[in-house]
DRENSEDREN-112452 format. One line per field, with one value per residue: y, z, x of N, C-alpha, C, O in turn; residue number from 1. Coordinates in steps of 0.02 Angstrom, whole numbers. Example, Ala and Ser with C-alpha at 12.3 -4.5 7.8 and 13.67 -1.06 7.14 Angstrom:
2
n.yy = (-284|-112)
n.zz = (390|354)
n.xx = (660|642)
ca.yy = (-225|-53)
ca.zz = (390|357)
ca.xx = (615|684)
c.yy = (-165|2)
c.zz = (390|394)
c.xx = (660|645)
o.yy = (-166|57)
o.zz = (423|402)
o.xx = (712|670)
num = (1|2)
END
This chain:
188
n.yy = (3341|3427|3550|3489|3426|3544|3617|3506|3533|3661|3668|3590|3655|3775|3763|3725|3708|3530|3496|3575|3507|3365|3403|3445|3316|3255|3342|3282|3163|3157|3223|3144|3035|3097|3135|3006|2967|3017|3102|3058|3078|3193|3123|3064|2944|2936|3050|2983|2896|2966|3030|2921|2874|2999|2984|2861|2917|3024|2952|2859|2971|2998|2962|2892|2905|2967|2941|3032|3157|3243|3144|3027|3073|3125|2982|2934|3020|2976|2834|2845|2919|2826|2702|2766|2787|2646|2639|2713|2780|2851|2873|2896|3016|3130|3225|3344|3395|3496|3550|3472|3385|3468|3469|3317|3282|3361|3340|3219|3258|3343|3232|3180|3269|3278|3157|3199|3306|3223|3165|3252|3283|3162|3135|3187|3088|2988|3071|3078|3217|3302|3291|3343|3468|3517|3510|3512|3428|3544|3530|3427|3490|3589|3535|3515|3638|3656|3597|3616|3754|3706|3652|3739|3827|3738|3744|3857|3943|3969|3934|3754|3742|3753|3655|3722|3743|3774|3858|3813|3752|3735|3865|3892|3760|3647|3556|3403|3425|3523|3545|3548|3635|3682|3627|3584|3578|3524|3514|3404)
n.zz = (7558|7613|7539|7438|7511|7529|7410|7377|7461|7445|7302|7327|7423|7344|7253|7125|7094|6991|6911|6949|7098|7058|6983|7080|7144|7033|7059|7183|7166|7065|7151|7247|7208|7141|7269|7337|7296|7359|7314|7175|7010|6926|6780|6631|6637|6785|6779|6702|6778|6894|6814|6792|6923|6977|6883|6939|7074|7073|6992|7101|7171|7130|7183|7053|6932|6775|6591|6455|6508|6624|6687|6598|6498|6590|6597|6473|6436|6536|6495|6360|6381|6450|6353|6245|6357|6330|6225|6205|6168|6238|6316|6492|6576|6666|6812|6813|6690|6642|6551|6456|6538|6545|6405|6360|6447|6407|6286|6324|6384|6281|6189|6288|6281|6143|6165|6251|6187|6067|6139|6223|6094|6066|6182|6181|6115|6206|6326|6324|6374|6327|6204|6174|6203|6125|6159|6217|6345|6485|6583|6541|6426|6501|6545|6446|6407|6547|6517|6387|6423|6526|6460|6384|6485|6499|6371|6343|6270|6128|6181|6131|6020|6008|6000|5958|6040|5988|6091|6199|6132|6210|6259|6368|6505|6566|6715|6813|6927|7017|7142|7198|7114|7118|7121|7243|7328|7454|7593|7676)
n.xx = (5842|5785|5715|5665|5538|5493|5475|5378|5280|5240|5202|5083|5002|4993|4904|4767|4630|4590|4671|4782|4825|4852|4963|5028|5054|5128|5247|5283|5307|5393|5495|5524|5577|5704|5766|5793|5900|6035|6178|6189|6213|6116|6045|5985|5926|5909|5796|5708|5655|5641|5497|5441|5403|5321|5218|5165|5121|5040|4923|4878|4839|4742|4553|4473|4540|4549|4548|4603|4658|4770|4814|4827|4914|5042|5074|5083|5211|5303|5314|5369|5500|5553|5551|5630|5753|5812|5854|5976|6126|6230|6394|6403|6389|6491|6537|6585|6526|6430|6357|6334|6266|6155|6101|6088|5977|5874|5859|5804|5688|5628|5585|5511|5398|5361|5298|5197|5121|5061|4972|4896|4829|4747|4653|4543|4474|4468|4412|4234|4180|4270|4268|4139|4148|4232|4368|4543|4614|4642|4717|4850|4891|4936|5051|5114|5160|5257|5352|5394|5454|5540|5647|5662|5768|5844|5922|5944|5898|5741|5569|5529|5404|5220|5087|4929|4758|4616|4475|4348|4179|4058|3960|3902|3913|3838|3790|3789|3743|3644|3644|3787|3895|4034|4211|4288|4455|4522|4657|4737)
ca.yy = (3320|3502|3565|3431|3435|3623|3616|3458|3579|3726|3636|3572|3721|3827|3714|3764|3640|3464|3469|3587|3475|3316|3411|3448|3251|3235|3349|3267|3098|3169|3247|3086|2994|3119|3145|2952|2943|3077|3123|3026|3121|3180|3117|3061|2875|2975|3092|2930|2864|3017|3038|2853|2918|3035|2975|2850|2935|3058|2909|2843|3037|3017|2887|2904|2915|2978|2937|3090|3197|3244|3070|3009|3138|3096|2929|2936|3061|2946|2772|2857|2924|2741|2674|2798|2766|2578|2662|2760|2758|2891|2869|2909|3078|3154|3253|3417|3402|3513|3588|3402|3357|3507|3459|3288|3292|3441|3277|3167|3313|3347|3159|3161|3354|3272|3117|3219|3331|3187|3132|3293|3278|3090|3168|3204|3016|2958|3048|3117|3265|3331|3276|3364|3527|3527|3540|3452|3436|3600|3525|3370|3543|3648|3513|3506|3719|3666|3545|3669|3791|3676|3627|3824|3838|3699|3773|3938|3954|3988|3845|3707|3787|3711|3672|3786|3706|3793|3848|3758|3781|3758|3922|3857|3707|3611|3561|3365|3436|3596|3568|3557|3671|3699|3564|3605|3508|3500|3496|3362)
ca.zz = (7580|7642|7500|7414|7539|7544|7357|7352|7485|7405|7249|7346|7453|7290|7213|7103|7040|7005|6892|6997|7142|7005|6960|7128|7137|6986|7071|7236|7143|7042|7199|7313|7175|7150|7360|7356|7269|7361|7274|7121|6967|6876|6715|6572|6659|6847|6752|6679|6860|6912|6782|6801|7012|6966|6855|6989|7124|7029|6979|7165|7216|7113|7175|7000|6866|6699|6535|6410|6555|6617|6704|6532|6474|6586|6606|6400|6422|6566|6447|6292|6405|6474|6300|6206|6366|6315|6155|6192|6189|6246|6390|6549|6606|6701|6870|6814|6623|6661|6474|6421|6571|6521|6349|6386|6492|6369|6233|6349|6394|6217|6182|6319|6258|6106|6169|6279|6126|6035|6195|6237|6034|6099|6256|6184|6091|6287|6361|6297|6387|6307|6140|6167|6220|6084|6185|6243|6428|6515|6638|6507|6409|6522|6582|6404|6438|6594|6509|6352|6466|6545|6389|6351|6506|6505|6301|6358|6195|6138|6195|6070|5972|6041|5959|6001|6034|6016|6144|6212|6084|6225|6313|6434|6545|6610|6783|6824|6997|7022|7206|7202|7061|7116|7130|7299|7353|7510|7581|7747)
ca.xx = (5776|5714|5713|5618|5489|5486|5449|5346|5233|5229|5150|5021|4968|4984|4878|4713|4574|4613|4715|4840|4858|4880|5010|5089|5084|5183|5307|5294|5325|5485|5540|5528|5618|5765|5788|5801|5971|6058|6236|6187|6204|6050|6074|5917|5916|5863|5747|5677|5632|5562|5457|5387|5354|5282|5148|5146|5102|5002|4877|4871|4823|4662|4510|4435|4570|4490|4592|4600|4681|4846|4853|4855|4972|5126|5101|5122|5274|5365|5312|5420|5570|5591|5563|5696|5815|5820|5921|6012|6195|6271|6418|6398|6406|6546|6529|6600|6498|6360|6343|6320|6221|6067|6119|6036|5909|5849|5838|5754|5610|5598|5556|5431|5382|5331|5234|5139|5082|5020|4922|4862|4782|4701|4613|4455|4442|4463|4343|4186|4160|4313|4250|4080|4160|4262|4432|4580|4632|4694|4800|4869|4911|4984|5094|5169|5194|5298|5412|5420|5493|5598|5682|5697|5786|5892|5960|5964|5849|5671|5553|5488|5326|5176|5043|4898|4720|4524|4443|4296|4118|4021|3978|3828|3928|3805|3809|3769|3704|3611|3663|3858|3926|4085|4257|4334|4507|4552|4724|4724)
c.yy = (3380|3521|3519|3422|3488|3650|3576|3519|3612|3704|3622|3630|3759|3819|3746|3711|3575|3455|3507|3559|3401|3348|3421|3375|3243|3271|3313|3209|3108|3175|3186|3046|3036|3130|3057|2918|3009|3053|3095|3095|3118|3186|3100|2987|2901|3012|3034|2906|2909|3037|2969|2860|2950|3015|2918|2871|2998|3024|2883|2899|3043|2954|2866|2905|2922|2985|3008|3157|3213|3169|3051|3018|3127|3025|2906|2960|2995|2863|2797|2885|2854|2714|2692|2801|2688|2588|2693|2753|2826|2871|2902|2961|3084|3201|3320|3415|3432|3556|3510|3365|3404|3471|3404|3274|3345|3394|3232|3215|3303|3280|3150|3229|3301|3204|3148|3268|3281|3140|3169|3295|3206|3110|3161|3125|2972|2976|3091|3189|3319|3349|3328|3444|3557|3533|3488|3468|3486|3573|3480|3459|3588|3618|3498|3588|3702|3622|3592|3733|3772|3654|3692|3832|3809|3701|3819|3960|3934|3912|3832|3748|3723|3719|3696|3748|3767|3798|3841|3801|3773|3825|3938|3813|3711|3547|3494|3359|3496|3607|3561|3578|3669|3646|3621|3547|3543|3499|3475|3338)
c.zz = (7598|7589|7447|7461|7527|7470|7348|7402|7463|7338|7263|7363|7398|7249|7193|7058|7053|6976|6920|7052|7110|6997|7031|7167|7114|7026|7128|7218|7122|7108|7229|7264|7157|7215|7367|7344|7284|7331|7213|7056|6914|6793|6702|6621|6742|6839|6726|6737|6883|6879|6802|6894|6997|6938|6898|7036|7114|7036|7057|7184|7199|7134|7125|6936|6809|6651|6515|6457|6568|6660|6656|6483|6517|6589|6546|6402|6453|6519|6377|6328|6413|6406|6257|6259|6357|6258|6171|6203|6188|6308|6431|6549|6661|6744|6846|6742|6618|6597|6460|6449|6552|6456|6330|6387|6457|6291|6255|6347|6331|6207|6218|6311|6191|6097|6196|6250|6108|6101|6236|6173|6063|6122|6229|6128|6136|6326|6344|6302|6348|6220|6142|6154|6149|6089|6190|6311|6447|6543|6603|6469|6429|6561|6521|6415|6473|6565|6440|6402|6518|6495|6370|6403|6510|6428|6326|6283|6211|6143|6120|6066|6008|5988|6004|5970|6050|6074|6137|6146|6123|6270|6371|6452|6566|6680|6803|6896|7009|7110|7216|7118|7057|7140|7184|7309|7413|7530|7685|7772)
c.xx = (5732|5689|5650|5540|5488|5456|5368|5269|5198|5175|5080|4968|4947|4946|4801|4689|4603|4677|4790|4858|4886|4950|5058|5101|5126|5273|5323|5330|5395|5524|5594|5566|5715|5782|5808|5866|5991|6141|6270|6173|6157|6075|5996|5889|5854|5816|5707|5622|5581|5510|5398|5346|5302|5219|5115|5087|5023|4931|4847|4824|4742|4608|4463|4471|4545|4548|4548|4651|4728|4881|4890|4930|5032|5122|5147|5183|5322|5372|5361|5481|5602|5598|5628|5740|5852|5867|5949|6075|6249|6332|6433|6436|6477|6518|6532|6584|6443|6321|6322|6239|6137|6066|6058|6002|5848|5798|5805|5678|5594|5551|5481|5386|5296|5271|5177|5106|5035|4979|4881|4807|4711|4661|4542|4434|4427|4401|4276|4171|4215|4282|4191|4088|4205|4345|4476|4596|4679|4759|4843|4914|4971|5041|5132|5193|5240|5348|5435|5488|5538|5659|5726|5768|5847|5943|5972|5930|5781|5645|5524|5454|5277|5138|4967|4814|4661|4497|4384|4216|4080|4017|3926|3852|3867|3823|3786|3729|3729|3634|3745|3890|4005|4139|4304|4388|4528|4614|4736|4784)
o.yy = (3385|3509|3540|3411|3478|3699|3600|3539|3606|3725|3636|3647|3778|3860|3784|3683|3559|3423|3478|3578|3378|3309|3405|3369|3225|3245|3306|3198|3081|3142|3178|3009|3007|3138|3047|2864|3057|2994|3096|3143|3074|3227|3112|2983|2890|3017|3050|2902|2906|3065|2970|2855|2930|3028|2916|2852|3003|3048|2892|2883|3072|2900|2829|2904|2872|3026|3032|3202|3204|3148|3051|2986|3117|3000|2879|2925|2966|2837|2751|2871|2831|2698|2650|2822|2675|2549|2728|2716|2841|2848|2944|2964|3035|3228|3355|3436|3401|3586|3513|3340|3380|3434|3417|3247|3360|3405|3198|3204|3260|3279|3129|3231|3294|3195|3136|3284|3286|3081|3145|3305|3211|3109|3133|3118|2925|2939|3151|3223|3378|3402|3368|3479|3616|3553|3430|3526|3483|3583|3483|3478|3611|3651|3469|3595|3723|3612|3607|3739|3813|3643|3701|3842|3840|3666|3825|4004|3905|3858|3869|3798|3667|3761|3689|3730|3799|3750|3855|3860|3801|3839|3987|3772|3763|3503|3510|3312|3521|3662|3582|3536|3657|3612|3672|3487|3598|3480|3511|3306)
o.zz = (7599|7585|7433|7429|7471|7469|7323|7371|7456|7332|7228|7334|7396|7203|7232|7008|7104|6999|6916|7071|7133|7005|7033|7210|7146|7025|7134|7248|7148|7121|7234|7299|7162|7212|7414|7367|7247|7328|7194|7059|6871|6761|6743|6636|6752|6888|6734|6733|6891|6914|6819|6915|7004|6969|6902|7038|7147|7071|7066|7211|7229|7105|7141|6884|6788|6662|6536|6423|6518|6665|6652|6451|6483|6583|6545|6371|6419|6510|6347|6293|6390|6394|6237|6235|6374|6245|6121|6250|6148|6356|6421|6531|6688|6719|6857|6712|6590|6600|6454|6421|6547|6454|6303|6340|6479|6261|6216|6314|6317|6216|6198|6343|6192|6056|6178|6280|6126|6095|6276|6186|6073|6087|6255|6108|6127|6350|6358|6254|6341|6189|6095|6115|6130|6044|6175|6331|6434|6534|6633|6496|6402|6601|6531|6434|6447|6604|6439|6402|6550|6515|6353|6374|6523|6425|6334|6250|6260|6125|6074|6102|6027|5943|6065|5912|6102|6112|6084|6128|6100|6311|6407|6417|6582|6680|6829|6918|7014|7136|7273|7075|7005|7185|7173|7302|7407|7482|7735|7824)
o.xx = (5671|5629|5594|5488|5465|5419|5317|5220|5137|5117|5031|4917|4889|4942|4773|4712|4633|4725|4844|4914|4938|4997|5117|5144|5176|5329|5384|5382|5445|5574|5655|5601|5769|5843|5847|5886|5978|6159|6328|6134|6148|6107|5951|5830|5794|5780|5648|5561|5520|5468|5339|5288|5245|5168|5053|5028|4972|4887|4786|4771|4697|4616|4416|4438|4515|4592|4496|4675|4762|4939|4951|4972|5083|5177|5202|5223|5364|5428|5388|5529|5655|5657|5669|5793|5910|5913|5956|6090|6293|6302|6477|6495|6503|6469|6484|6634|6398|6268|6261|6190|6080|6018|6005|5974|5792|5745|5771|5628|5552|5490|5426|5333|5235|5226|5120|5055|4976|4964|4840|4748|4650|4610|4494|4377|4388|4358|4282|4153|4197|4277|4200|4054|4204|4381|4463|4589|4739|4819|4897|4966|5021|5075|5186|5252|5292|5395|5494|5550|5571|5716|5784|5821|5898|5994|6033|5958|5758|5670|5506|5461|5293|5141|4955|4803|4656|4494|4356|4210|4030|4062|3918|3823|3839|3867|3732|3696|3785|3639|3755|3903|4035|4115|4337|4377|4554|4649|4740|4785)
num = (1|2|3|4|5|6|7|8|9|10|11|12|13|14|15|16|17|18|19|20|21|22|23|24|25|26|27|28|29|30|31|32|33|34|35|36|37|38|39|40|41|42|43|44|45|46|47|48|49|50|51|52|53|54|55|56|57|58|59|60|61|62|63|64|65|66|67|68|69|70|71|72|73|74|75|76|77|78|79|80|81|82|83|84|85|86|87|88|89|90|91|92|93|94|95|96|97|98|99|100|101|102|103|104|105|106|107|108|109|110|111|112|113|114|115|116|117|118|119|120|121|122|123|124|125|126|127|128|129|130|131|132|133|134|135|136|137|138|139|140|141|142|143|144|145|146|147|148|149|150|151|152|153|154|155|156|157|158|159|160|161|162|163|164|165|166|167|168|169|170|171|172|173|174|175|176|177|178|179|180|181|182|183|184|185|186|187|188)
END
């Protein structure tokens, strides 16, 4: 449990823009879902769960939710883990299988690796401003980066290949109010 708070913290505090404290939801959400089954073994089924927390809690964190975004982006990832653990038939892990157990969990990420590609592509059919700019969602993006590199870590090999997106065509943002420019968050 310290630990888990002590992380789920750290995310927050460390946190930058919107879409960095979104994201230290998502971990707060995984966290609070793996601390909830203590000396249960993380297998693809518990990574399943926390993923669905997460996008949970995530969604809760915002009073505005905007499709195209990284809401979008895990809710898609944790909706295709749950879907591809409904198949899957592997049996049940063993305690002392911990080559099997990254092994895995390495095949579930992937899975949700690769929904949240093709939902980082969507983004800008969701929400206009994306579309206008010409881009797709940073933080929807860089939350497929952190699961790439979770994947790497958990092979002990190079991560998936990403696919690699344009940066923005406009280079004048315009500002919907000349009197608040800048997105401050808070941490209460």
């Amino acid at each position: 449990d310290l630990i888990v708070d002590s992380v789920a913290r750290a995310a927050l505090l460390g946190a930058r823009g919107n879409s960095g404290v979104i994201l230290s939801q998502l971990i707060r959400g995984a966290a609070e879902e793996l601390a909830s089954r203590p000396g249960e073994l993380v297998d693809p089924v518990l990574i399943g769960a926390a993923m669905a927390r997460a996008a949970d809690r995530a969604y809760d964190s915002v009073r505005e939710p905007a499709e195209g975004t990284i809401l979008t982006v895990v809710r898609e990832m944790a909706h295709r883990v749950a879907s591809e653990l409904a198949h899957m038939e592997e049996p049940p892990l063993e305690q002392d299988d911990a080559e099997r157990q990254d092994a895995l969990i390495a095949d579930v990420l992937e899975r949700a690796l690769d929904a949240g590609q093709q939902s980082v592509k969507r983004g800008p059919d969701l929400l206009p401003i994306l579309r206008e700019a010409g881009v797709v969602d940073a933080g929807g993006y860089g939350l497929t980066v952190l699961f790439a590199g979770m994947i790497a870590a958990l092979r002990g090999a190079e991560a998936p290949e990403l696919e690699h997106h344009a940066p923005a065509r406009v280079t004048h943002p315009q500002h919907e109010s000349s009197t608040y420019r800048y997105c401050t968050n808070f941490a209460v």
